[in-house]
C-alpha positions in Angstrom: 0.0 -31.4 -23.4 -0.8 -27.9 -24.8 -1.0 -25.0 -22.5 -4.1 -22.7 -22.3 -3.0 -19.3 -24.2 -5.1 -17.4 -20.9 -1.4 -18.2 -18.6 0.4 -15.8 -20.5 -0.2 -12.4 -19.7 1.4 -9.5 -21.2 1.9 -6.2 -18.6 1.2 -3.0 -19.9 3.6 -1.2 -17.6 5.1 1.6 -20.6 3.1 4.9 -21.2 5.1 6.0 -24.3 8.0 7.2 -22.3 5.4 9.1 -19.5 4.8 7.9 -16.0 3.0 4.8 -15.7 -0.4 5.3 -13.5 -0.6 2.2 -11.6 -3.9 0.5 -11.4 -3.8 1.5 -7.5 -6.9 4.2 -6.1 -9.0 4.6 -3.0 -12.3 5.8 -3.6 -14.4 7.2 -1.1 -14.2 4.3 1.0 -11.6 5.8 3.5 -13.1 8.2 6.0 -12.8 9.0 9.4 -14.7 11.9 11.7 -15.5 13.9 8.4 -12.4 13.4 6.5 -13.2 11.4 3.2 -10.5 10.2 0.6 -11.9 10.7 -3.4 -8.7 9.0 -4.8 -5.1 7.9 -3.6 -3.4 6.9 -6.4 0.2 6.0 -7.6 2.5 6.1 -11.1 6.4 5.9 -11.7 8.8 6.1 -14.2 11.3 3.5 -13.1 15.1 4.7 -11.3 13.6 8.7 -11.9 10.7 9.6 -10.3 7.5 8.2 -7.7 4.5 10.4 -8.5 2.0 10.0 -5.4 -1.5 11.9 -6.1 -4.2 12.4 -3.5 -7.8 13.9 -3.6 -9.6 13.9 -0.1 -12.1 16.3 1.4 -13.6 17.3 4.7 -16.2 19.4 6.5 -13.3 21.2 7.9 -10.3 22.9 6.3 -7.6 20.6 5.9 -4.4 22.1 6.9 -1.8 18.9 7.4 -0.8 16.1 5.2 1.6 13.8 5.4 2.6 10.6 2.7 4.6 7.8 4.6 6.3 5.0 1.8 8.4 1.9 2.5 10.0 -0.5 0.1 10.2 -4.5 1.2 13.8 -4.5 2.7 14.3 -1.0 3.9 14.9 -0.9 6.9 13.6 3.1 7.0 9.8 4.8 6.2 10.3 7.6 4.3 8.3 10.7 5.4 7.3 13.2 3.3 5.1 16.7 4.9 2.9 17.5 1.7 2.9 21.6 1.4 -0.9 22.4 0.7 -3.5 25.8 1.1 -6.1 24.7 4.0 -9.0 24.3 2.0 -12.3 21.7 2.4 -11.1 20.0 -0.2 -7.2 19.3 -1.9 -5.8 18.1 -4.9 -2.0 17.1 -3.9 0.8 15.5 -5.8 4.0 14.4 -4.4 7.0 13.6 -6.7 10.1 11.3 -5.2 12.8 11.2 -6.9 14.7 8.2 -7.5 18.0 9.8 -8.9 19.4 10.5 -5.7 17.6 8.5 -3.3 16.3 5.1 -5.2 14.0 2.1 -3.9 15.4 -1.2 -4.5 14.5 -2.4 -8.1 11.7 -5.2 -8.5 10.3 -4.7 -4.6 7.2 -4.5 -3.1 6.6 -0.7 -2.3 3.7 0.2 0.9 2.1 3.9 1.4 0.0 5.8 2.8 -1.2 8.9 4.4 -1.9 10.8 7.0 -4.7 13.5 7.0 -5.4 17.1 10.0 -8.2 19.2 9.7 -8.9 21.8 11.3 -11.5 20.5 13.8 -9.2 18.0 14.9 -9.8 14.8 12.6 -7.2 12.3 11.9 -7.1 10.2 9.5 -4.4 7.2 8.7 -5.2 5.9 5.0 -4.7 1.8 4.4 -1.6 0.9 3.1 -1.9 0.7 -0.5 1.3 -1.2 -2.6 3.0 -1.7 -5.8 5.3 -3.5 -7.0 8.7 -1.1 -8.4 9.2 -2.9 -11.7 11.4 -1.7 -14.6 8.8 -0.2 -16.5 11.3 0.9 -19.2 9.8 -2.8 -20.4 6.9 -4.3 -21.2 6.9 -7.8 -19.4 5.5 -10.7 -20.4 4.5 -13.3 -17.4 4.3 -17.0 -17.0 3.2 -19.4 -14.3 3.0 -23.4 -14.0 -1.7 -23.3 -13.0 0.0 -26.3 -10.8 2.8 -24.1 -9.0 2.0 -21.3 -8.9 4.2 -20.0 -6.5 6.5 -19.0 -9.3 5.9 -16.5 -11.9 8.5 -16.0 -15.3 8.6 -12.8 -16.7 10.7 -11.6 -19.6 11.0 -8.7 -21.7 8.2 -9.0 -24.4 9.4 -9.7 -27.9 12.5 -11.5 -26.6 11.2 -15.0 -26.1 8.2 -16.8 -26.7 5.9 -19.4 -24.4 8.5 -22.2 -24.6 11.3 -20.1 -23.4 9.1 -19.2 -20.4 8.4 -22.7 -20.1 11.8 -23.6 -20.1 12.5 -21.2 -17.4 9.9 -22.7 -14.9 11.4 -26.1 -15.8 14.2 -25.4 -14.1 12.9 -23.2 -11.2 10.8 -25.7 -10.5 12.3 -28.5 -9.7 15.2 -26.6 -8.5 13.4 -25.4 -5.8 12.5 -29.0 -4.8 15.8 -30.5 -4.9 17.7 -27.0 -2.8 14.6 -27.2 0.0 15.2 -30.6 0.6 19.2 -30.2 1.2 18.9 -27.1 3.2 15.3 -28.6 5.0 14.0 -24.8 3.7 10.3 -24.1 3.4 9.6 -22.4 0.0 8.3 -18.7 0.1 4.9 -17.7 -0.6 6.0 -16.4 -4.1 9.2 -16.3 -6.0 9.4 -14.0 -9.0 12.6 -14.3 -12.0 12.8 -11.8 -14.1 14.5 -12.2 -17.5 16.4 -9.6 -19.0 17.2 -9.3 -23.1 20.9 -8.6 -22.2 23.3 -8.2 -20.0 24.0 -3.9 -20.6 20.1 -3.6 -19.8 20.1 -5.9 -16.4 23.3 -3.0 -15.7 21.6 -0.2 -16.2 18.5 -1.1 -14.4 20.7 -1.8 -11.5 23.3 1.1 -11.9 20.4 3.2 -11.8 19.1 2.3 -9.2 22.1 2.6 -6.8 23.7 -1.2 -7.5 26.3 -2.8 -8.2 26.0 -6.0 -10.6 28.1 -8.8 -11.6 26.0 -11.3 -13.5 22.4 -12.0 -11.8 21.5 -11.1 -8.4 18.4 -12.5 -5.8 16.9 -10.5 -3.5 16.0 -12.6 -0.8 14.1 -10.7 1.0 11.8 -10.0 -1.8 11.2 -13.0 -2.9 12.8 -12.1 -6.4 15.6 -12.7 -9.0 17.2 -11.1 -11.9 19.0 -12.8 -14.8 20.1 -12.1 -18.4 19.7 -14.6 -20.8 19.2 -13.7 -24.5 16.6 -15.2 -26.5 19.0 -17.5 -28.4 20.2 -20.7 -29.1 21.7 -22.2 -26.1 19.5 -20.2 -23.8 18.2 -23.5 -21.9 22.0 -24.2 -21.1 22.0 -20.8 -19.4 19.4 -21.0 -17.6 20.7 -24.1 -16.1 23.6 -22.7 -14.6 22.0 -19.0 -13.7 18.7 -19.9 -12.2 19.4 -22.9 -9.9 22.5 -20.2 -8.5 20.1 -17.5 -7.6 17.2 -19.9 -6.3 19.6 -20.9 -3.5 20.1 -17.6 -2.1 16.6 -17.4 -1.6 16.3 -20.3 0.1 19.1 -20.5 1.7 17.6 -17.2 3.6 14.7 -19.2 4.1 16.4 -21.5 5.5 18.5 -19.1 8.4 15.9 -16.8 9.0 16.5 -12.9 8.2 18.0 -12.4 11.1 20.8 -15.2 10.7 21.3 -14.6 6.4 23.8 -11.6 7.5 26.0 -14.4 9.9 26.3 -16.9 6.4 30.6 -16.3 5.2 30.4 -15.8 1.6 32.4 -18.9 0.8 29.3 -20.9 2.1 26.2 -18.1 0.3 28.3 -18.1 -3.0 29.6 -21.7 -2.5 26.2 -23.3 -2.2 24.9 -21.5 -5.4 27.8 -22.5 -7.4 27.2 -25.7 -7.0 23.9 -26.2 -7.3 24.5 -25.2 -10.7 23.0 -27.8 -13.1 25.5 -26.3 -15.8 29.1 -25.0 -14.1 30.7 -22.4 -15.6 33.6 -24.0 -17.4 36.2 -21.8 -16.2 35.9 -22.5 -12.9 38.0 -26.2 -12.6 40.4 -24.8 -15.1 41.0 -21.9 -12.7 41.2 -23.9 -9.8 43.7 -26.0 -11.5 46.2 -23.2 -12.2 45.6 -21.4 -8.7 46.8 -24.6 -7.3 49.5 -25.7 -9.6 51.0 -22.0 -9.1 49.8 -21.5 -5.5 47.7 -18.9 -5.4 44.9 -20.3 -4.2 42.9 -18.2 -1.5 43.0 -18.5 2.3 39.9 -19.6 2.9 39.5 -17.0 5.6 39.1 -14.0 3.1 36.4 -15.7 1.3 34.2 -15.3 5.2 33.5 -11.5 3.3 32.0 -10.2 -0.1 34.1 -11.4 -3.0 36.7 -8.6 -4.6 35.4 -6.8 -7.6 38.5 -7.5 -9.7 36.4 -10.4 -12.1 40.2 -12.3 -12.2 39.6 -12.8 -8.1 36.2 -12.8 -8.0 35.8 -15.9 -10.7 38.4 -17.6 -8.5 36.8 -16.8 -5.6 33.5 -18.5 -6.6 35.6 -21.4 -8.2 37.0 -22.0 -4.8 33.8 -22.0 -2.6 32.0 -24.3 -4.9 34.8 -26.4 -4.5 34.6 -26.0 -0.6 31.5 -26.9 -0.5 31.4 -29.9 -2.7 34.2 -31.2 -0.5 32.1 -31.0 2.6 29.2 -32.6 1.0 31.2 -35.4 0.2 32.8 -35.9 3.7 29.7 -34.6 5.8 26.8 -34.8 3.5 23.4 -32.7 3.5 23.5 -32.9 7.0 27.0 -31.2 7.6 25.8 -28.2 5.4 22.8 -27.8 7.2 24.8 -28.3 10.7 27.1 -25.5 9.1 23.6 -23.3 8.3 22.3 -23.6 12.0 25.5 -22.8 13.6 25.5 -19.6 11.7 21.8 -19.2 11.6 22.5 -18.3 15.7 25.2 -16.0 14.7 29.2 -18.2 14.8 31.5 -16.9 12.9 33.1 -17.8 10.0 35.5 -19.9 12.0 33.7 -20.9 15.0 30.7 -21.9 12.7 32.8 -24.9 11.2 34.0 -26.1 14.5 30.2 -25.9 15.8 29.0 -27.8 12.9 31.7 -30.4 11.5 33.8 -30.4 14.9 36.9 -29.6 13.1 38.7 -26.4 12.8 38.6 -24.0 10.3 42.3 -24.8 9.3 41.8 -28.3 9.4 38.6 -27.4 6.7 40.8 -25.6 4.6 43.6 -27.9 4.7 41.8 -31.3 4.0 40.1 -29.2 1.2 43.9 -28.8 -0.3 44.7 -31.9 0.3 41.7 -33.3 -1.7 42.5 -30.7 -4.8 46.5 -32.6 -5.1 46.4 -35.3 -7.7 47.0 -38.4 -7.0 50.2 -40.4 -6.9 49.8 -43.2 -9.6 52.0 -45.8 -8.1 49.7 -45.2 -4.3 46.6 -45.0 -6.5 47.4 -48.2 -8.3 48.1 -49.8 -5.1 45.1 -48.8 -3.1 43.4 -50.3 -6.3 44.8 -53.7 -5.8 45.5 -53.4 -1.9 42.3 -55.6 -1.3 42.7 -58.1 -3.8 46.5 -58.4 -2.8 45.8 -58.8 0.5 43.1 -61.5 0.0 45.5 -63.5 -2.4 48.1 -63.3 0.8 44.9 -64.2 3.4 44.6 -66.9 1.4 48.4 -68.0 1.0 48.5 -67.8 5.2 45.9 -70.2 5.4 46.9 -72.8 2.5 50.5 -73.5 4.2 49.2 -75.1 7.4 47.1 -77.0 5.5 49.4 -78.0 3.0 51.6 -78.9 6.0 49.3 -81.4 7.6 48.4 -83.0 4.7 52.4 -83.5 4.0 52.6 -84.8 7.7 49.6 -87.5 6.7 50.8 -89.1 3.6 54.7 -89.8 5.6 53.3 -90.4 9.5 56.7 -91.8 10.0 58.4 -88.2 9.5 58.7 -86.2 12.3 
Protein backbone atom coordinates (compact mmCIF):
# COMPACT_ATOMS: atom_id res chain seq x y z
CA UNK A 1 0.00 0.00 0.00
CA UNK A 2 1.46 3.45 -0.84
CA UNK A 3 1.87 5.92 1.86
CA UNK A 4 0.44 9.49 1.72
CA UNK A 5 3.47 11.89 0.90
CA UNK A 6 1.64 14.52 3.83
CA UNK A 7 3.52 11.80 6.88
CA UNK A 8 6.73 13.07 6.02
CA UNK A 9 7.59 16.25 7.30
CA UNK A 10 10.75 17.95 6.93
CA UNK A 11 11.81 20.41 10.16
CA UNK A 12 13.24 23.60 9.40
CA UNK A 13 15.30 23.81 12.54
CA UNK A 14 18.83 25.52 10.71
CA UNK A 15 18.96 29.38 10.23
CA UNK A 16 22.13 29.46 8.08
CA UNK A 17 24.37 28.96 10.90
CA UNK A 18 22.22 31.82 13.33
CA UNK A 19 20.01 30.93 16.20
CA UNK A 20 16.97 29.16 15.36
CA UNK A 21 13.76 31.31 16.63
CA UNK A 22 11.48 28.61 17.77
CA UNK A 23 7.86 28.84 16.73
CA UNK A 24 7.15 29.51 20.63
CA UNK A 25 5.39 33.41 21.66
CA UNK A 26 2.86 34.66 24.05
CA UNK A 27 0.97 37.41 22.88
CA UNK A 28 -0.95 39.58 24.99
CA UNK A 29 -2.84 36.89 26.40
CA UNK A 30 -0.80 36.83 29.73
CA UNK A 31 -1.78 39.54 32.23
CA UNK A 32 -2.24 39.89 35.66
CA UNK A 33 -3.22 43.26 37.90
CA UNK A 34 -1.86 45.57 34.94
CA UNK A 35 1.07 43.63 33.89
CA UNK A 36 0.64 42.41 30.15
CA UNK A 37 3.07 40.13 28.19
CA UNK A 38 3.53 41.37 24.17
CA UNK A 39 5.80 38.33 23.41
CA UNK A 40 7.86 35.58 25.20
CA UNK A 41 9.65 33.90 22.85
CA UNK A 42 12.62 31.33 22.46
CA UNK A 43 15.68 30.38 19.86
CA UNK A 44 18.93 28.24 20.22
CA UNK A 45 21.88 27.24 18.55
CA UNK A 46 22.33 23.76 19.79
CA UNK A 47 25.31 22.72 22.74
CA UNK A 48 26.24 27.02 22.52
CA UNK A 49 23.77 29.20 23.49
CA UNK A 50 19.65 29.54 24.77
CA UNK A 51 18.44 33.01 23.70
CA UNK A 52 15.19 33.78 25.87
CA UNK A 53 13.45 37.23 24.66
CA UNK A 54 10.64 38.94 26.46
CA UNK A 55 8.42 42.07 25.72
CA UNK A 56 5.80 42.90 28.57
CA UNK A 57 4.43 46.18 29.82
CA UNK A 58 2.58 47.62 32.72
CA UNK A 59 0.85 50.75 34.07
CA UNK A 60 3.54 50.75 36.57
CA UNK A 61 7.38 50.66 36.14
CA UNK A 62 8.59 47.33 36.11
CA UNK A 63 11.59 46.99 38.19
CA UNK A 64 12.09 42.84 38.69
CA UNK A 65 12.29 40.02 36.32
CA UNK A 66 13.04 36.83 36.67
CA UNK A 67 13.31 33.71 33.82
CA UNK A 68 12.98 30.14 35.55
CA UNK A 69 13.96 27.08 32.75
CA UNK A 70 13.99 23.22 33.42
CA UNK A 71 14.94 20.48 31.05
CA UNK A 72 12.92 16.91 31.33
CA UNK A 73 15.29 15.00 33.70
CA UNK A 74 16.96 17.66 35.73
CA UNK A 75 16.51 17.40 38.70
CA UNK A 76 17.33 21.42 39.25
CA UNK A 77 15.23 24.90 37.83
CA UNK A 78 17.57 27.10 36.73
CA UNK A 79 17.08 30.76 37.79
CA UNK A 80 18.15 33.44 36.11
CA UNK A 81 17.50 37.53 37.69
CA UNK A 82 17.13 39.45 34.30
CA UNK A 83 19.15 43.01 34.83
CA UNK A 84 16.63 45.72 33.35
CA UNK A 85 16.01 49.95 33.68
CA UNK A 86 12.44 50.18 35.54
CA UNK A 87 10.48 51.38 32.78
CA UNK A 88 6.44 50.81 31.74
CA UNK A 89 7.55 48.83 29.23
CA UNK A 90 10.86 46.32 28.54
CA UNK A 91 12.50 44.67 25.89
CA UNK A 92 14.83 41.86 27.62
CA UNK A 93 16.99 39.14 26.25
CA UNK A 94 18.56 36.48 28.21
CA UNK A 95 21.39 34.40 26.70
CA UNK A 96 22.34 30.74 28.43
CA UNK A 97 25.07 29.30 27.57
CA UNK A 98 25.38 25.79 26.90
CA UNK A 99 29.32 25.58 26.81
CA UNK A 100 29.72 25.32 30.30
CA UNK A 101 26.55 24.39 31.70
CA UNK A 102 24.51 22.22 28.85
CA UNK A 103 20.74 20.81 28.82
CA UNK A 104 20.58 17.30 28.02
CA UNK A 105 20.41 16.83 24.16
CA UNK A 106 17.02 15.87 22.43
CA UNK A 107 14.75 16.86 25.85
CA UNK A 108 11.85 18.62 26.49
CA UNK A 109 12.90 22.12 27.84
CA UNK A 110 9.88 24.31 30.24
CA UNK A 111 10.15 28.23 31.06
CA UNK A 112 8.85 30.85 32.23
CA UNK A 113 8.82 34.11 33.96
CA UNK A 114 8.31 36.02 36.66
CA UNK A 115 7.28 39.80 36.45
CA UNK A 116 7.39 43.06 39.77
CA UNK A 117 6.21 46.28 39.20
CA UNK A 118 6.34 48.86 41.09
CA UNK A 119 2.77 49.02 42.41
CA UNK A 120 3.08 45.60 43.60
CA UNK A 121 1.85 43.25 40.67
CA UNK A 122 3.07 39.81 40.19
CA UNK A 123 2.92 38.07 37.47
CA UNK A 124 3.97 34.13 36.82
CA UNK A 125 3.91 33.53 32.93
CA UNK A 126 2.57 29.83 31.66
CA UNK A 127 5.19 27.52 31.08
CA UNK A 128 5.95 27.60 27.53
CA UNK A 129 8.46 24.46 26.02
CA UNK A 130 10.60 23.28 23.39
CA UNK A 131 12.09 20.59 22.48
CA UNK A 132 16.41 20.96 22.56
CA UNK A 133 17.10 19.25 19.28
CA UNK A 134 20.41 19.25 17.36
CA UNK A 135 19.60 22.00 15.15
CA UNK A 136 23.10 21.72 13.50
CA UNK A 137 20.52 19.43 11.18
CA UNK A 138 17.69 19.56 9.41
CA UNK A 139 15.40 16.53 10.40
CA UNK A 140 13.25 14.80 8.50
CA UNK A 141 10.25 12.93 10.48
CA UNK A 142 8.20 9.87 10.13
CA UNK A 143 5.31 8.26 11.86
CA UNK A 144 3.14 4.91 11.28
CA UNK A 145 -1.00 7.38 10.97
CA UNK A 146 -1.77 3.85 12.92
CA UNK A 147 0.91 4.24 15.85
CA UNK A 148 1.56 7.06 16.29
CA UNK A 149 3.21 6.99 19.33
CA UNK A 150 6.51 6.71 17.56
CA UNK A 151 8.05 9.23 15.42
CA UNK A 152 11.53 8.47 13.08
CA UNK A 153 13.57 11.26 12.36
CA UNK A 154 16.84 11.33 10.47
CA UNK A 155 19.13 13.76 9.13
CA UNK A 156 17.64 15.00 5.80
CA UNK A 157 19.40 13.98 2.68
CA UNK A 158 20.64 10.76 4.39
CA UNK A 159 17.75 8.46 3.81
CA UNK A 160 14.68 8.35 2.08
CA UNK A 161 10.85 7.30 3.09
CA UNK A 162 11.72 3.51 3.00
CA UNK A 163 14.56 3.83 5.37
CA UNK A 164 12.16 5.69 7.77
CA UNK A 165 9.90 3.01 7.20
CA UNK A 166 12.27 0.49 7.90
CA UNK A 167 12.99 2.12 11.11
CA UNK A 168 9.35 2.02 12.45
CA UNK A 169 9.28 -1.60 11.34
CA UNK A 170 11.36 -2.55 13.76
CA UNK A 171 10.41 -0.07 16.60
CA UNK A 172 7.19 -1.15 16.23
CA UNK A 173 6.90 -4.35 16.83
CA UNK A 174 9.79 -4.28 19.07
CA UNK A 175 7.92 -2.36 21.42
CA UNK A 176 5.21 -5.08 21.43
CA UNK A 177 7.15 -8.10 21.91
CA UNK A 178 9.68 -6.07 25.02
CA UNK A 179 6.13 -4.75 26.81
CA UNK A 180 4.80 -8.05 26.88
CA UNK A 181 8.10 -9.73 28.58
CA UNK A 182 8.62 -7.03 31.03
CA UNK A 183 4.40 -6.57 31.49
CA UNK A 184 5.57 -2.54 30.62
CA UNK A 185 3.00 -0.05 29.57
CA UNK A 186 4.28 1.87 26.45
CA UNK A 187 4.95 5.71 26.96
CA UNK A 188 2.86 8.35 25.59
CA UNK A 189 5.62 9.02 22.83
CA UNK A 190 8.86 7.52 21.87
CA UNK A 191 11.09 9.52 19.56
CA UNK A 192 14.58 7.74 17.56
CA UNK A 193 16.62 9.90 16.13
CA UNK A 194 18.96 8.76 13.35
CA UNK A 195 22.23 10.14 12.96
CA UNK A 196 24.40 10.10 9.41
CA UNK A 197 27.39 8.76 11.31
CA UNK A 198 28.86 7.85 14.16
CA UNK A 199 31.63 11.20 14.61
CA UNK A 200 28.30 13.39 14.38
CA UNK A 201 26.12 11.29 17.07
CA UNK A 202 29.89 12.12 19.27
CA UNK A 203 30.01 15.41 18.84
CA UNK A 204 26.41 16.15 19.53
CA UNK A 205 26.92 14.30 22.74
CA UNK A 206 30.54 15.55 23.64
CA UNK A 207 29.12 18.77 23.33
CA UNK A 208 26.80 18.59 25.32
CA UNK A 209 28.56 17.17 28.36
CA UNK A 210 28.29 13.15 27.43
CA UNK A 211 29.92 10.53 27.09
CA UNK A 212 29.00 7.99 24.17
CA UNK A 213 29.73 4.54 23.23
CA UNK A 214 27.47 3.52 20.40
CA UNK A 215 23.57 4.73 20.79
CA UNK A 216 22.19 5.83 24.01
CA UNK A 217 18.04 6.08 25.35
CA UNK A 218 17.08 8.49 27.50
CA UNK A 219 14.40 7.06 29.41
CA UNK A 220 13.24 9.60 30.97
CA UNK A 221 12.60 11.49 27.84
CA UNK A 222 11.03 9.19 26.03
CA UNK A 223 13.94 9.34 23.32
CA UNK A 224 16.80 7.46 21.50
CA UNK A 225 19.81 8.16 19.50
CA UNK A 226 21.45 5.88 16.96
CA UNK A 227 23.82 6.03 13.94
CA UNK A 228 23.15 4.17 11.10
CA UNK A 229 24.40 5.40 7.65
CA UNK A 230 22.26 5.50 4.85
CA UNK A 231 23.75 2.39 3.24
CA UNK A 232 23.46 -0.98 2.17
CA UNK A 233 22.94 -3.17 5.16
CA UNK A 234 21.32 -0.40 7.12
CA UNK A 235 18.06 -2.64 7.92
CA UNK A 236 20.60 -5.22 9.48
CA UNK A 237 21.63 -2.33 11.77
CA UNK A 238 18.86 -1.24 12.80
CA UNK A 239 17.88 -4.66 13.89
CA UNK A 240 20.45 -4.99 16.38
CA UNK A 241 20.63 -1.04 17.50
CA UNK A 242 16.96 -0.13 17.93
CA UNK A 243 15.34 -3.17 19.69
CA UNK A 244 18.71 -2.56 22.35
CA UNK A 245 17.75 0.98 23.05
CA UNK A 246 13.86 0.39 23.09
CA UNK A 247 14.40 -1.86 26.10
CA UNK A 248 15.88 0.70 28.23
CA UNK A 249 12.94 2.69 27.85
CA UNK A 250 10.73 0.26 28.76
CA UNK A 251 12.43 -1.38 31.03
CA UNK A 252 12.14 2.09 33.01
CA UNK A 253 8.68 1.88 32.34
CA UNK A 254 8.48 -1.02 33.69
CA UNK A 255 10.35 -0.15 37.37
CA UNK A 256 9.11 3.12 37.80
CA UNK A 257 11.69 6.15 37.97
CA UNK A 258 12.26 5.74 41.21
CA UNK A 259 13.34 1.94 41.04
CA UNK A 260 15.47 2.32 37.17
CA UNK A 261 18.51 3.66 39.50
CA UNK A 262 18.21 -0.01 41.78
CA UNK A 263 18.43 -2.15 38.09
CA UNK A 264 22.67 -3.80 38.17
CA UNK A 265 23.92 -3.15 34.88
CA UNK A 266 24.35 -6.79 34.04
CA UNK A 267 20.37 -7.01 34.00
CA UNK A 268 19.81 -2.95 32.05
CA UNK A 269 22.56 -3.91 29.51
CA UNK A 270 21.79 -7.69 29.54
CA UNK A 271 18.18 -7.35 28.63
CA UNK A 272 19.07 -4.99 25.62
CA UNK A 273 21.54 -7.27 24.36
CA UNK A 274 19.46 -9.74 23.93
CA UNK A 275 16.60 -8.39 22.62
CA UNK A 276 18.74 -7.73 19.81
CA UNK A 277 17.03 -9.16 16.64
CA UNK A 278 20.70 -8.99 15.03
CA UNK A 279 23.68 -9.73 17.87
CA UNK A 280 26.74 -8.39 17.42
CA UNK A 281 28.98 -11.08 16.12
CA UNK A 282 31.72 -10.55 18.39
CA UNK A 283 30.08 -11.16 21.27
CA UNK A 284 29.91 -15.38 21.37
CA UNK A 285 33.39 -15.39 20.00
CA UNK A 286 34.46 -13.28 22.99
CA UNK A 287 32.67 -15.16 25.34
CA UNK A 288 34.27 -18.26 24.04
CA UNK A 289 37.90 -17.07 24.55
CA UNK A 290 37.09 -15.40 28.06
CA UNK A 291 36.04 -18.78 29.09
CA UNK A 292 38.51 -21.04 27.41
CA UNK A 293 41.32 -18.64 29.00
CA UNK A 294 39.43 -17.77 32.15
CA UNK A 295 38.88 -14.44 32.22
CA UNK A 296 35.56 -14.22 32.40
CA UNK A 297 34.00 -11.53 34.81
CA UNK A 298 32.71 -11.98 38.30
CA UNK A 299 29.44 -11.37 37.88
CA UNK A 300 29.38 -8.99 40.80
CA UNK A 301 31.41 -6.13 38.93
CA UNK A 302 28.95 -6.12 36.20
CA UNK A 303 26.02 -4.81 39.32
CA UNK A 304 27.83 -1.14 38.16
CA UNK A 305 28.41 0.89 34.77
CA UNK A 306 30.58 -1.10 32.36
CA UNK A 307 34.47 0.06 32.07
CA UNK A 308 35.30 2.33 29.37
CA UNK A 309 38.14 0.29 28.03
CA UNK A 310 35.89 -1.14 24.67
CA UNK A 311 38.12 -4.66 25.17
CA UNK A 312 36.01 -4.93 28.70
CA UNK A 313 33.22 -3.17 27.92
CA UNK A 314 32.34 -5.51 24.68
CA UNK A 315 32.90 -8.43 27.05
CA UNK A 316 30.98 -7.01 29.60
CA UNK A 317 27.90 -6.71 27.41
CA UNK A 318 28.78 -10.24 25.89
CA UNK A 319 28.48 -11.57 29.34
CA UNK A 320 25.11 -10.00 30.58
CA UNK A 321 23.33 -10.99 27.44
CA UNK A 322 24.48 -14.31 28.18
CA UNK A 323 23.27 -14.00 31.84
CA UNK A 324 20.25 -13.13 30.95
CA UNK A 325 19.49 -15.59 28.27
CA UNK A 326 20.45 -18.22 30.81
CA UNK A 327 17.76 -17.08 33.16
CA UNK A 328 15.19 -16.89 30.54
CA UNK A 329 15.74 -20.36 29.81
CA UNK A 330 15.63 -21.73 33.37
CA UNK A 331 13.02 -19.11 34.84
CA UNK A 332 11.36 -17.74 31.86
CA UNK A 333 9.63 -14.15 31.38
CA UNK A 334 8.38 -14.51 34.60
CA UNK A 335 11.88 -14.88 36.48
CA UNK A 336 13.02 -11.64 34.69
CA UNK A 337 10.13 -9.76 35.67
CA UNK A 338 10.41 -11.42 39.41
CA UNK A 339 14.14 -10.11 39.13
CA UNK A 340 12.58 -6.40 37.85
CA UNK A 341 10.16 -6.07 40.93
CA UNK A 342 12.64 -7.14 43.44
CA UNK A 343 14.76 -4.31 42.30
CA UNK A 344 11.95 -2.06 41.26
CA UNK A 345 11.60 -1.82 45.57
CA UNK A 346 15.22 -1.20 45.81
CA UNK A 347 17.38 -5.09 46.47
CA UNK A 348 20.55 -5.06 45.57
CA UNK A 349 22.33 -6.52 43.12
CA UNK A 350 22.69 -9.73 45.19
CA UNK A 351 19.75 -9.77 47.32
CA UNK A 352 17.59 -8.98 44.18
CA UNK A 353 18.34 -12.59 42.69
CA UNK A 354 17.64 -14.35 45.91
CA UNK A 355 14.25 -12.32 46.19
CA UNK A 356 13.37 -13.14 42.68
CA UNK A 357 14.77 -16.69 41.61
CA UNK A 358 15.35 -17.95 45.34
CA UNK A 359 18.83 -18.79 44.64
CA UNK A 360 21.95 -16.96 45.52
CA UNK A 361 23.80 -14.75 43.53
CA UNK A 362 26.82 -17.29 43.48
CA UNK A 363 24.70 -19.96 42.76
CA UNK A 364 23.44 -17.54 39.50
CA UNK A 365 26.73 -17.05 38.49
CA UNK A 366 27.95 -20.41 38.84
CA UNK A 367 25.10 -22.38 37.08
CA UNK A 368 25.58 -19.62 34.34
CA UNK A 369 29.39 -21.13 34.00
CA UNK A 370 28.45 -24.27 34.19
CA UNK A 371 25.98 -23.83 31.28
CA UNK A 372 28.90 -21.90 29.10
CA UNK A 373 31.32 -25.51 29.41
CA UNK A 374 30.89 -27.73 26.46
CA UNK A 375 29.58 -30.74 26.64
CA UNK A 376 31.27 -34.04 27.14
CA UNK A 377 30.55 -36.18 24.02
CA UNK A 378 30.60 -39.59 25.44
CA UNK A 379 27.73 -38.09 28.54
CA UNK A 380 26.00 -36.24 25.66
CA UNK A 381 25.79 -39.26 23.53
CA UNK A 382 24.49 -41.14 26.46
CA UNK A 383 21.86 -38.81 27.68
CA UNK A 384 20.80 -39.11 23.92
CA UNK A 385 20.20 -42.82 24.12
CA UNK A 386 19.67 -43.06 28.03
CA UNK A 387 15.84 -43.29 27.27
CA UNK A 388 15.81 -45.52 24.52
CA UNK A 389 18.39 -47.85 26.48
CA UNK A 390 16.51 -47.84 29.28
CA UNK A 391 13.21 -48.77 27.51
CA UNK A 392 15.03 -51.65 25.57
CA UNK A 393 16.23 -52.98 29.28
CA UNK A 394 12.35 -52.18 30.68
CA UNK A 395 11.40 -54.31 28.16
CA UNK A 396 14.13 -57.17 28.58
CA UNK A 397 12.93 -57.18 32.67
CA UNK A 398 9.62 -57.89 31.64
CA UNK A 399 10.19 -60.52 28.62
CA UNK A 400 12.25 -63.05 31.11
CA UNK A 401 9.28 -63.90 33.45
CA UNK A 402 7.36 -64.35 30.69
CA UNK A 403 9.56 -66.29 28.70
CA UNK A 404 10.00 -68.34 31.98
CA UNK A 405 6.33 -69.39 32.32
CA UNK A 406 5.85 -70.13 29.04
CA UNK A 407 9.14 -72.59 29.44
CA UNK A 408 7.36 -73.97 32.68
CA UNK A 409 4.05 -74.76 30.38
CA UNK A 410 5.28 -76.53 27.44
CA UNK A 411 7.45 -79.29 30.23
CA UNK A 412 4.70 -79.21 33.40
CA UNK A 413 6.68 -82.13 34.54
CA UNK A 414 9.94 -79.92 35.18
CA UNK A 415 10.26 -78.47 38.33
Amino acid sequence: MSRQPATTVTLSVVLLGALLVADLQLHTATAAAGITIESSTVSYNFAQEITFELWASSEADITSVYLSFRATGDAQTRVQPVEISPAPQIKVAYRADMRYNPLPPFATVSFWWDIEDAAGHHLTTPPQQFRYRDNRFHWTQLSDPLRKEVTVYWIEGHGDLKFGQAALDVALPGLERISSELHAPLPETIEIYIYDAQHNLNAAMVLTGREWVGGQARPELGVIVVAIPFEEGYTLRMKREIPHELTHLLLYQAVTPEGYEYVPEWLDEGLATANELLPTAEYASVLEDARKNGYLLPLEKLCVPFPPDPTTALLSYAQSGSVVQFIRREYGAAGIRNLLAAYRDGASCRAGVQEALKISFNQLEAAWRASLEPENPWRAMMERVGVWLGLWLLSILIAVPMLGGRHRRLHPGRK
